[in-house]
DOBA-330718 format. One record per residue (C-alpha): residue number from 1; residue in one letter; x, y, z. Coordinates in pm, 1 decimal. Layout:
@i:NUM; aa:A; X:X; Y:Y; Z:Z
...
//
This chain:
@i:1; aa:X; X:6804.9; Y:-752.7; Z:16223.1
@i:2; aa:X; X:6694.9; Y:-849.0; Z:15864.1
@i:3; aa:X; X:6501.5; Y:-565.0; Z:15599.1
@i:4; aa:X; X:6119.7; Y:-608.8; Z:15593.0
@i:5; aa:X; X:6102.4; Y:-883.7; Z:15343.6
@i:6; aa:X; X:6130.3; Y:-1266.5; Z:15317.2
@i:7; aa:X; X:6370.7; Y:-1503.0; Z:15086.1
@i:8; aa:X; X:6029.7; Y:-1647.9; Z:14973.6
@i:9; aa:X; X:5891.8; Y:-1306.7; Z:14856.4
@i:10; aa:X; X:6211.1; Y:-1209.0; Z:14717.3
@i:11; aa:X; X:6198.5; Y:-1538.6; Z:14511.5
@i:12; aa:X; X:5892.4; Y:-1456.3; Z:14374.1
@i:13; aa:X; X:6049.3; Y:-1116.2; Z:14240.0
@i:14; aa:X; X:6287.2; Y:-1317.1; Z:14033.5
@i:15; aa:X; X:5982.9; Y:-1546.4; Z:13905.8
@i:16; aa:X; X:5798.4; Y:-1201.0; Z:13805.4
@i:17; aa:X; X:6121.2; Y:-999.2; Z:13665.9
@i:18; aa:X; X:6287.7; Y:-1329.6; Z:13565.0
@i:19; aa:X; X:6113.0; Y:-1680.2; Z:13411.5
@i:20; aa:X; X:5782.4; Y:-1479.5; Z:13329.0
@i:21; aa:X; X:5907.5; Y:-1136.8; Z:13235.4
@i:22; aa:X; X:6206.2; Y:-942.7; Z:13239.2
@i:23; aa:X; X:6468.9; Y:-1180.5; Z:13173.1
@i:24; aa:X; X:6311.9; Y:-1370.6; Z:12959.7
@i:25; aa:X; X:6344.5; Y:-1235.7; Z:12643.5
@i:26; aa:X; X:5975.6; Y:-1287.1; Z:12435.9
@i:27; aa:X; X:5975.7; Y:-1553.3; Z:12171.5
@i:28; aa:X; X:5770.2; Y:-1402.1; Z:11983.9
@i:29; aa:X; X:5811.7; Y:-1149.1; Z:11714.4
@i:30; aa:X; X:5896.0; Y:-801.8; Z:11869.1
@i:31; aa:X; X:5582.7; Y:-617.8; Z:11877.1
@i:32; aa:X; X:5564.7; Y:-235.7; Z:11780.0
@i:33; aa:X; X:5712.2; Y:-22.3; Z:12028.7
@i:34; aa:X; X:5463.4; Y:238.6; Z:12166.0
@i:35; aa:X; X:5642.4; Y:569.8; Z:12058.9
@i:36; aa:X; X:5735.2; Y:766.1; Z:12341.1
@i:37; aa:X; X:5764.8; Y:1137.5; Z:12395.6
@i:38; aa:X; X:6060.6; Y:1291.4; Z:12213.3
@i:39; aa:X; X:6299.0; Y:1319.3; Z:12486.8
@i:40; aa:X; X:6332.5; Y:1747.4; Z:12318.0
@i:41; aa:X; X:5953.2; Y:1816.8; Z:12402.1
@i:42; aa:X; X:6000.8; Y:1776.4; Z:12800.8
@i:43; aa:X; X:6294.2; Y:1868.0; Z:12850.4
@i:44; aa:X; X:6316.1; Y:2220.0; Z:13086.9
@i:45; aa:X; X:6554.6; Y:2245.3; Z:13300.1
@i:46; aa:X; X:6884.8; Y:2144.3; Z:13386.2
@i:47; aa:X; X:6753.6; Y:1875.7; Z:13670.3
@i:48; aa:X; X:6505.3; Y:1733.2; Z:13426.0
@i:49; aa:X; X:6720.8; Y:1712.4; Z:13150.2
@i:50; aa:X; X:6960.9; Y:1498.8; Z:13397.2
@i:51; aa:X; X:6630.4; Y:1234.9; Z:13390.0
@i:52; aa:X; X:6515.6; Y:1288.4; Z:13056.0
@i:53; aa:X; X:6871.0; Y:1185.3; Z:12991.9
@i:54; aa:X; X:6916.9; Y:871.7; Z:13162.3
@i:55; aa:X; X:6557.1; Y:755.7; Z:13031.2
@i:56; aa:X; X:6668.1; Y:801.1; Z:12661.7
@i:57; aa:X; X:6968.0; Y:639.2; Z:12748.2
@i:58; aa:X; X:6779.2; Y:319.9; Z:12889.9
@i:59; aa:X; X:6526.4; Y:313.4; Z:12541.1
@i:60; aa:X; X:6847.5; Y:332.2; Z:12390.2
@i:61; aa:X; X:6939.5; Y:3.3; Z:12578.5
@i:62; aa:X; X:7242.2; Y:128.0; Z:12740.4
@i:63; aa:X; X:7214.3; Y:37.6; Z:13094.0
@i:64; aa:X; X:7548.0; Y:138.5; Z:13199.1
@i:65; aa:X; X:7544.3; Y:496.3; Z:13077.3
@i:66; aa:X; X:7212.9; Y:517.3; Z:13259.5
@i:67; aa:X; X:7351.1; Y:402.5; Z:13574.8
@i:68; aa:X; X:7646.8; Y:641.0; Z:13497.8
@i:69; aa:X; X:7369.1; Y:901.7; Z:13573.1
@i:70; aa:X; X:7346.2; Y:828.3; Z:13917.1
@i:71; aa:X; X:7527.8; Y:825.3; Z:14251.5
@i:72; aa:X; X:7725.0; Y:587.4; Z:14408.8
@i:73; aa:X; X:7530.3; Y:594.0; Z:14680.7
@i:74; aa:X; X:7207.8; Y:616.7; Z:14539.0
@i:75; aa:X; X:6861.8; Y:496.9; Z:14701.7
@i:76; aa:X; X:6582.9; Y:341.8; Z:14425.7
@i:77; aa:X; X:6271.5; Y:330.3; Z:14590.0
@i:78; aa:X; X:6020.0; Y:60.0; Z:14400.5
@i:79; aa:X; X:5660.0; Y:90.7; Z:14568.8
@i:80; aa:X; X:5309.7; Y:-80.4; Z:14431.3
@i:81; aa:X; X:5439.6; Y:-337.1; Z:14253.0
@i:82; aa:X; X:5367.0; Y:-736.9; Z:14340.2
@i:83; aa:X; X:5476.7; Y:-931.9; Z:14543.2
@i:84; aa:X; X:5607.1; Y:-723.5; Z:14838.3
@i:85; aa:X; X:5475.5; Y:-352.8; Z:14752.8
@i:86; aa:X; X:5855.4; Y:-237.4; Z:14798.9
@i:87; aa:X; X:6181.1; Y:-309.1; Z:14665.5
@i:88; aa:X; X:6490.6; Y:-102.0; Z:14742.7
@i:89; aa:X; X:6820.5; Y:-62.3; Z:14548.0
@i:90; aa:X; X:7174.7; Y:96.5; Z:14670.9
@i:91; aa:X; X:7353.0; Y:252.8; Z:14424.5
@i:92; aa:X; X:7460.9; Y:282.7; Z:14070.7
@i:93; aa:X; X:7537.4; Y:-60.2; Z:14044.2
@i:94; aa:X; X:7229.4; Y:-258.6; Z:14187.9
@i:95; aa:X; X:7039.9; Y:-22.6; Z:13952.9
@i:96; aa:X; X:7262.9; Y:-107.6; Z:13654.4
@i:97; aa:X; X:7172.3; Y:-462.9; Z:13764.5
@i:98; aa:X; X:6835.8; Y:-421.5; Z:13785.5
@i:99; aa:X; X:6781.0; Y:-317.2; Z:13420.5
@i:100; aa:X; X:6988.4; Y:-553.5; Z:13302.6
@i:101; aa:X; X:6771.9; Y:-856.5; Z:13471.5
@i:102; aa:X; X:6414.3; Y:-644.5; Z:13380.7
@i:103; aa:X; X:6502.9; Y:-512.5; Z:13034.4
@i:104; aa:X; X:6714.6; Y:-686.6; Z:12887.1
@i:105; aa:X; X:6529.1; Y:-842.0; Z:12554.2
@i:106; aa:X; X:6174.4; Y:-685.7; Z:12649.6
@i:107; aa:X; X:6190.6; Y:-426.9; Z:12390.6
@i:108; aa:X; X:6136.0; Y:-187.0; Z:12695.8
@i:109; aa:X; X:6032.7; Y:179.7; Z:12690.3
@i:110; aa:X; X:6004.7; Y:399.7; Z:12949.0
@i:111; aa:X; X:5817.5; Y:762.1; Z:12923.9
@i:112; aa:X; X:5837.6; Y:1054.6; Z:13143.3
@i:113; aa:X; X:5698.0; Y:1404.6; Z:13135.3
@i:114; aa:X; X:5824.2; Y:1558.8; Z:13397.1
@i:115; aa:X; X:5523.9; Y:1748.2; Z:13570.4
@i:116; aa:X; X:5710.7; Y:2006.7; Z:13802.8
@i:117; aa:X; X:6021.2; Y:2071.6; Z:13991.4
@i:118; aa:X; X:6095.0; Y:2128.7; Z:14328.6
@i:119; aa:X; X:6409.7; Y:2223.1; Z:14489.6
@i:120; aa:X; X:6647.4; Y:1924.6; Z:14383.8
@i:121; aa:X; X:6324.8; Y:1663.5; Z:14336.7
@i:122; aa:X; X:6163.4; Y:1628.7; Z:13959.3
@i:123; aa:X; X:5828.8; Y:1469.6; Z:13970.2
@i:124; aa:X; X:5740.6; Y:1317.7; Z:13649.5
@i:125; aa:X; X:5448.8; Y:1094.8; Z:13518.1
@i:126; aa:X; X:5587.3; Y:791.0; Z:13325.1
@i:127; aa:X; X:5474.1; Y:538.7; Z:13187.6
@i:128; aa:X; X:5657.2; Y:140.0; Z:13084.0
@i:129; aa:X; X:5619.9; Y:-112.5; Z:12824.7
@i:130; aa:X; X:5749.9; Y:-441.7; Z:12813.6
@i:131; aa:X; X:5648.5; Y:-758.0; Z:12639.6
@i:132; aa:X; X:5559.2; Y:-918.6; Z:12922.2
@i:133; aa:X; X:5298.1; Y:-670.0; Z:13015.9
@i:134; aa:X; X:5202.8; Y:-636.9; Z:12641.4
@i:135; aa:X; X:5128.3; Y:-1025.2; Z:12647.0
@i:136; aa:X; X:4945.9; Y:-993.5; Z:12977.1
@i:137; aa:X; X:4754.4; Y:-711.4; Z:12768.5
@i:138; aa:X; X:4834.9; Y:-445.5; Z:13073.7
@i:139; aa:X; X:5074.2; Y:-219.0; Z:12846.1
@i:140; aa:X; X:5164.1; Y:71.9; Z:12958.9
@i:141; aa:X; X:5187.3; Y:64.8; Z:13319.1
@i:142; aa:X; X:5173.2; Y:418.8; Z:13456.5
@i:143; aa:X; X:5374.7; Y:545.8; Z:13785.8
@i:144; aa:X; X:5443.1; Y:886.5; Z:13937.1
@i:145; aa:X; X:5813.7; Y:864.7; Z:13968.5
@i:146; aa:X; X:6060.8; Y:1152.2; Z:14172.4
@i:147; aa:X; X:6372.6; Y:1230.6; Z:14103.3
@i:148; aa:X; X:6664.4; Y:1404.1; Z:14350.9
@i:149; aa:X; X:6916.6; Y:1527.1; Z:14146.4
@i:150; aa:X; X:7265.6; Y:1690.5; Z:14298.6
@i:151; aa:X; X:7535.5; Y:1834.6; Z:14063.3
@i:152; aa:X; X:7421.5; Y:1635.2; Z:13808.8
@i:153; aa:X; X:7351.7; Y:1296.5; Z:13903.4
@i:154; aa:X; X:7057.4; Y:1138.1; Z:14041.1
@i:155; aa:X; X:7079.5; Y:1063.1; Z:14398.1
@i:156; aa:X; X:6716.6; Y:934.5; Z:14493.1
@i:157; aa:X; X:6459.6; Y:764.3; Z:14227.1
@i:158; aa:X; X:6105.8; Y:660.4; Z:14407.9
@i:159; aa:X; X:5882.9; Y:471.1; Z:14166.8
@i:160; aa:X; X:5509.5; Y:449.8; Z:14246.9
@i:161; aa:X; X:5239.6; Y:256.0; Z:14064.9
@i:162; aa:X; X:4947.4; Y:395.0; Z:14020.0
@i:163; aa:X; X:4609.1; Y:254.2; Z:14183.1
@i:164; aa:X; X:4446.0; Y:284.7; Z:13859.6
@i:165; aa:X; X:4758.6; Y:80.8; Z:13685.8
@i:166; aa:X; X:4764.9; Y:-156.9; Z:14014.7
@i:167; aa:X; X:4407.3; Y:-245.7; Z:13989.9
@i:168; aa:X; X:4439.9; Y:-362.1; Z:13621.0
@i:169; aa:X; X:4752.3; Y:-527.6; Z:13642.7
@i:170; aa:X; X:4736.0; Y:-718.9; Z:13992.2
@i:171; aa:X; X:4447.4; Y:-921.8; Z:13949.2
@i:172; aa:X; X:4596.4; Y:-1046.0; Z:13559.7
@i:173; aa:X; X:4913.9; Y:-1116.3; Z:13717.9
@i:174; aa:X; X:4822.6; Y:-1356.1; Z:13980.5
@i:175; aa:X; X:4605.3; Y:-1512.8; Z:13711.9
@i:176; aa:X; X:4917.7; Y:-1598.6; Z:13530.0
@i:177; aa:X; X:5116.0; Y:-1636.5; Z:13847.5
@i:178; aa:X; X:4884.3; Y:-1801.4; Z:14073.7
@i:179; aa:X; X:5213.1; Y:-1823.0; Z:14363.4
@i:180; aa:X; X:5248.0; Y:-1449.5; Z:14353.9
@i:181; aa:X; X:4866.1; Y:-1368.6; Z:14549.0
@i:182; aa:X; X:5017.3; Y:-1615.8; Z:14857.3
@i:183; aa:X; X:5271.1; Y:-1359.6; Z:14909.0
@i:184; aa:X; X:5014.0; Y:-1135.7; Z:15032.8
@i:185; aa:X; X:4853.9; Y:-1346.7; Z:15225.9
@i:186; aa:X; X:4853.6; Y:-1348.8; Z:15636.7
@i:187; aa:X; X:5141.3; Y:-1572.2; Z:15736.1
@i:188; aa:X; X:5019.9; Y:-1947.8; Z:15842.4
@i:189; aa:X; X:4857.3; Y:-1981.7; Z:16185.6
@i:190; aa:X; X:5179.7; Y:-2125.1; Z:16408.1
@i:191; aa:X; X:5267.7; Y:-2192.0; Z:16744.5
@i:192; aa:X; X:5465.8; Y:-1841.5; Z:16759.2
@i:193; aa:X; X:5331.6; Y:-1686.7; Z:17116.6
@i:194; aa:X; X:5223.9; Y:-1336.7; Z:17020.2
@i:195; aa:X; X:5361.3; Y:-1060.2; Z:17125.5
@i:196; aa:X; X:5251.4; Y:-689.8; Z:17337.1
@i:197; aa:X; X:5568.5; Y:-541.1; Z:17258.6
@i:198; aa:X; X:5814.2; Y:-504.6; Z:16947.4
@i:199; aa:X; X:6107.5; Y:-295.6; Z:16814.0
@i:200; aa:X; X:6119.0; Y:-97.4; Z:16437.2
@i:201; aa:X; X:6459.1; Y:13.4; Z:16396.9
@i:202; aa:X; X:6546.7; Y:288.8; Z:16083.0
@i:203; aa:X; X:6881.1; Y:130.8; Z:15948.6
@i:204; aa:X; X:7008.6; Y:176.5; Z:15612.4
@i:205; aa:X; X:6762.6; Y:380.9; Z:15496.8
@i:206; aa:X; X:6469.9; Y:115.3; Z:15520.2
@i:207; aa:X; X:6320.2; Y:-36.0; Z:15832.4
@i:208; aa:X; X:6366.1; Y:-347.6; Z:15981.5
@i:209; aa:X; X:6165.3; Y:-599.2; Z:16182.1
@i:210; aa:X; X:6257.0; Y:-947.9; Z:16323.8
@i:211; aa:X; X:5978.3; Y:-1017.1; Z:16614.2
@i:212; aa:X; X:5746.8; Y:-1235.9; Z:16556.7
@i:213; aa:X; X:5416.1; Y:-1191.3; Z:16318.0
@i:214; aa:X; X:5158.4; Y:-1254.0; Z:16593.2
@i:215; aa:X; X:5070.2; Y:-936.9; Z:16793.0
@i:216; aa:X; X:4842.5; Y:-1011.5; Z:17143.2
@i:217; aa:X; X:4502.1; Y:-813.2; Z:17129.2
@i:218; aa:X; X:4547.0; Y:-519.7; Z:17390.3
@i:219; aa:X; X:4815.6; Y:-300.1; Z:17439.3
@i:220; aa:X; X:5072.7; Y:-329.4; Z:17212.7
@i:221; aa:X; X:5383.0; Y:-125.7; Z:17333.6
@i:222; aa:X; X:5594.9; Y:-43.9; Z:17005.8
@i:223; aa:X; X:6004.4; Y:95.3; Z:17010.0
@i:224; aa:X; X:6120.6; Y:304.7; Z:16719.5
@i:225; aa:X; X:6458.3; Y:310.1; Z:16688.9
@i:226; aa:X; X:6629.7; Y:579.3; Z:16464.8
@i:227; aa:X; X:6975.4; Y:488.3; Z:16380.2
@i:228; aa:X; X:6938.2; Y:669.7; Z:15992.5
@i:229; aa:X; X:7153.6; Y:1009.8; Z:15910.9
@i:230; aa:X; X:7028.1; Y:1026.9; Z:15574.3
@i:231; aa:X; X:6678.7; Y:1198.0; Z:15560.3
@i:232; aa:X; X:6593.6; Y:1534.8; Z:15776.6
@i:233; aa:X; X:6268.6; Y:1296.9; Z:15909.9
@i:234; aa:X; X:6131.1; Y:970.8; Z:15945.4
@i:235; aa:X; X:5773.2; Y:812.6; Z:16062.3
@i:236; aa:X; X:5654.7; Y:492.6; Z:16158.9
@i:237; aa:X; X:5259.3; Y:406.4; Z:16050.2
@i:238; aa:X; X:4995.1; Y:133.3; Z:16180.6
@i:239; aa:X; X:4700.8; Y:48.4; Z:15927.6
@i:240; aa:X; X:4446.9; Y:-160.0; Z:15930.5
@i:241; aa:X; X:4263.6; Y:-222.5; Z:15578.9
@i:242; aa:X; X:3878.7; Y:-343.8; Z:15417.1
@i:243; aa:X; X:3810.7; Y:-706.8; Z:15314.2
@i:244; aa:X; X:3968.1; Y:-710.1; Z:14988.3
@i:245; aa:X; X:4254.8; Y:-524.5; Z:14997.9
@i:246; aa:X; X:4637.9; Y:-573.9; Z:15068.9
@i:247; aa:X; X:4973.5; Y:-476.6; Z:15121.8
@i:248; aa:X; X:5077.9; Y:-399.4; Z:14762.4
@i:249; aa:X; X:4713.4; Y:-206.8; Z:14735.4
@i:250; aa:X; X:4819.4; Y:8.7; Z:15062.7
@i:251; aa:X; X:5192.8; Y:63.7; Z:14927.5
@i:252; aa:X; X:5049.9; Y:176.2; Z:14593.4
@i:253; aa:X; X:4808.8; Y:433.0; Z:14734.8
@i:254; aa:X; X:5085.1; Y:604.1; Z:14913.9
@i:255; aa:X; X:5220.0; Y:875.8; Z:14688.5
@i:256; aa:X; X:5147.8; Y:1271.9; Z:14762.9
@i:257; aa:X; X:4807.0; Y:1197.3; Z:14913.8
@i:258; aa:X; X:4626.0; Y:1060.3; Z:15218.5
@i:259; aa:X; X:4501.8; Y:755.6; Z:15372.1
@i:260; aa:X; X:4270.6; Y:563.0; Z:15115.3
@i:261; aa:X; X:3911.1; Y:557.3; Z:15220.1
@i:262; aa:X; X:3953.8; Y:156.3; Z:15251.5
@i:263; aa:X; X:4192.6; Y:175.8; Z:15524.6
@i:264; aa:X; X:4266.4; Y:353.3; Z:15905.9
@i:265; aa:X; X:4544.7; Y:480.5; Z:16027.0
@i:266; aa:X; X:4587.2; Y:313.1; Z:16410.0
@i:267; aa:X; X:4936.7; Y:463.6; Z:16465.9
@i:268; aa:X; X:5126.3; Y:780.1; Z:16345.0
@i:269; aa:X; X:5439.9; Y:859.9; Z:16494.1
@i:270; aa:X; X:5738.5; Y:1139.1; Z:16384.0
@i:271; aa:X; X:6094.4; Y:1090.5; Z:16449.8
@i:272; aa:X; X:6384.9; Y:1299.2; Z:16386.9
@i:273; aa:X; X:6745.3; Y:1102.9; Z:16275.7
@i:274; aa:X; X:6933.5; Y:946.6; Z:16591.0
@i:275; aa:X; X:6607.0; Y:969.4; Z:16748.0
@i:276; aa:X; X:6471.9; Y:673.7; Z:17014.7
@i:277; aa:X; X:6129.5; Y:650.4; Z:17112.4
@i:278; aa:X; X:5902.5; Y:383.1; Z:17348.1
@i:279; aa:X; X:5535.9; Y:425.7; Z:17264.1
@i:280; aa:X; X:5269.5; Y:324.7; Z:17510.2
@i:281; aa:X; X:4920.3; Y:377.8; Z:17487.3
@i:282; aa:X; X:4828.7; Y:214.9; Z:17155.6
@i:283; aa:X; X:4564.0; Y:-88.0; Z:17146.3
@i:284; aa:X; X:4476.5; Y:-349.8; Z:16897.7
@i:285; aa:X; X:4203.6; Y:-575.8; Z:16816.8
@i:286; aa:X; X:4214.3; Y:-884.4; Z:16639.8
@i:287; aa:X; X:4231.9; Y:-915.2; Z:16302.8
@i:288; aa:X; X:4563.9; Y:-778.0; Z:16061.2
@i:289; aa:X; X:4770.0; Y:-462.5; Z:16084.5
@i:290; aa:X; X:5000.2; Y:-329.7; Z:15818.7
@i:291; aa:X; X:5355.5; Y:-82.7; Z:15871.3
@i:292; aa:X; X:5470.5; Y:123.3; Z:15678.4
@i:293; aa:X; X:5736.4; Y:361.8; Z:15715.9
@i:294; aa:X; X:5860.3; Y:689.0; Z:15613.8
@i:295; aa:X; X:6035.1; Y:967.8; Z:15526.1
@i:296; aa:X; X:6089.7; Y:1296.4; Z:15394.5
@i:297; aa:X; X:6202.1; Y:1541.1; Z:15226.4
@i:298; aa:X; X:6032.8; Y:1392.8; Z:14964.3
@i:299; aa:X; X:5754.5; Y:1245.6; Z:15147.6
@i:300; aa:X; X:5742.5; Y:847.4; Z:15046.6
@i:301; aa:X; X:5763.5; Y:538.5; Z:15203.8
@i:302; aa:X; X:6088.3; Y:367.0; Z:15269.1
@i:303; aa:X; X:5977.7; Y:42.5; Z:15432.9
@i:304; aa:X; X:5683.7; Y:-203.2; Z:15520.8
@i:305; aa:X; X:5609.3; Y:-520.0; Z:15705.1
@i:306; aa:X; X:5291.0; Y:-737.8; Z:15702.7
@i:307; aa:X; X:5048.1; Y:-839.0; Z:15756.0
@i:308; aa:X; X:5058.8; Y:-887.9; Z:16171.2
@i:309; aa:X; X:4784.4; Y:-1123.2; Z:16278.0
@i:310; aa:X; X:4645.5; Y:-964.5; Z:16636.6
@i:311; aa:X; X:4483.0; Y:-1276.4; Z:16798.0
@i:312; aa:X; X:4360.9; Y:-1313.3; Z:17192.9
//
């Protein structure tokens, strides 16, 4: 069973957080640094201070006392952002990581005002700068960003860009990237017999997939398979989208609101933890069906796969 993303796509992470942006530190001279929001004006609480924290400690370049902020056993939830819509992190450690291989010599600042709290979640608007989006003239990228906090330490960050953000940077990145739009594409036309019936099994707090891509026109009977403890509920979701738009547009429309107008939701299923279900009943046409799965509390998406061709 393998996580809902290919070695190609992942390669083409490191090309975007690597050669052409994180990693690479800019050889030019350091632009002026966007000022942020004095960490004193949003800090209100004990949770948010716990974020507003770790952020200054990040502008501050010190990427180990911000990963000291969180669990070991933390989940870091990446959605909207090219090539795959969805990366996902485990722990302190792979987060320490990660900001070492995005930030590191990008003159990076990150800027949250945290919007409201509820129970142990802190929802924030933030907003990034780096030189490689400064360059790409896409500075500041904006996300809506939640925070679970418990006894001090973050146990659950879930970044989401914005559409607005999305639709200015995507379309400048694969410009400069041309590689990074074939990640989105439908997979080549192949041999592969489709299929009328496949398995999604909830592992590890992500889904995973490893059927084939092609998905015969008709009946398509689908298995959910629940083996995750960690959330109180999970959901598996069909879509089908408009000419146009993609996988990283449909993972980036996802936070605290409802199916964009440009897509349909074909399947909607709820599943509690341990939970194994066999769903009949549900027909497809030809053409391409995103997945996307879930759960809550908070609400967000923990997984995807696609695009499925359905052929005859």
């Amino acid at each position: 069973m393998k996580p809902l993303f290919s070695t190609f796509v992942l390669s083409l992470l490191v090309l975007v957080l690597g050669v052409y942006g994180c990693g690479n530190p800019s050889t030019q001279p350091p632009p002026t640094l966007t000022p942020q929001t004095p960490v004193s004006e949003v800090k209100t609480d004990p949770l948010s201070a716990t974020v507003t924290e770790m952020v200054a400690r990040v502008n501050a370049g010190d990427f180990a006392g911000a990963s000291e902020l969180f669990t070991e056993d933390a989940l870091i939830y990446l959605v909207g952002m090219p090539p795959t819509g969805m990366e996902i992190y485990w722990g302190k450690d792979q987060f320490h990581q990660f900001l070492e291989e995005c930030c590191t010599g990008q003159n990076f600042v990150w800027e949250v005002v945290p919007e409201r709290v509820e129970d142990n979640a802190v929802f924030v608007e933030a907003n990034t700068w780096m030189d490689f989006t400064r360059e790409l003239g896409v500075a500041p990228n904006s996300f809506h960003e939640v925070f679970v906090v418990q006894d001090g330490k973050i146990s659950l960050y879930y970044s989401s860009m914005t559409e607005q953000a999305l639709a200015n940077f995507k379309p400048i990145l694969f410009e400069a990237i041309p590689e990074l739009a074939g990640a989105v594409l439908p997979p080549a036309d192949s041999n592969e017999a489709p299929v009328n019936e496949i398995t999604v099994t909830i592992t590890n707090n992500t889904c995973a997939y490893d059927g084939p891509m092609n998905f015969q026109a008709g009946e398509l009977i689908v298995k959910v398979d629940v083996q995750d403890q960690r959330f109180d509920s999970y959901a598996v979701t069909f879509f089908t989208l408009d000419e146009g738009k993609d996988m990283i547009d449909l993972m980036a429309s996802t936070y605290n609101s409802g199916p964009p107008s440009w897509s349909d939701t074909v399947f909607l299923k709820e599943l509690k933890p341990g939970e194994s279900q066999t769903y009949e009943g549900f027909y497809v046409t030809d053409g391409l069906l995103y997945m996307v799965c879930w759960a809550s509390p908070p609400d967000m998406p923990i997984g995807n796969a696609g695009p499925f061709v359905v052929k005859q």
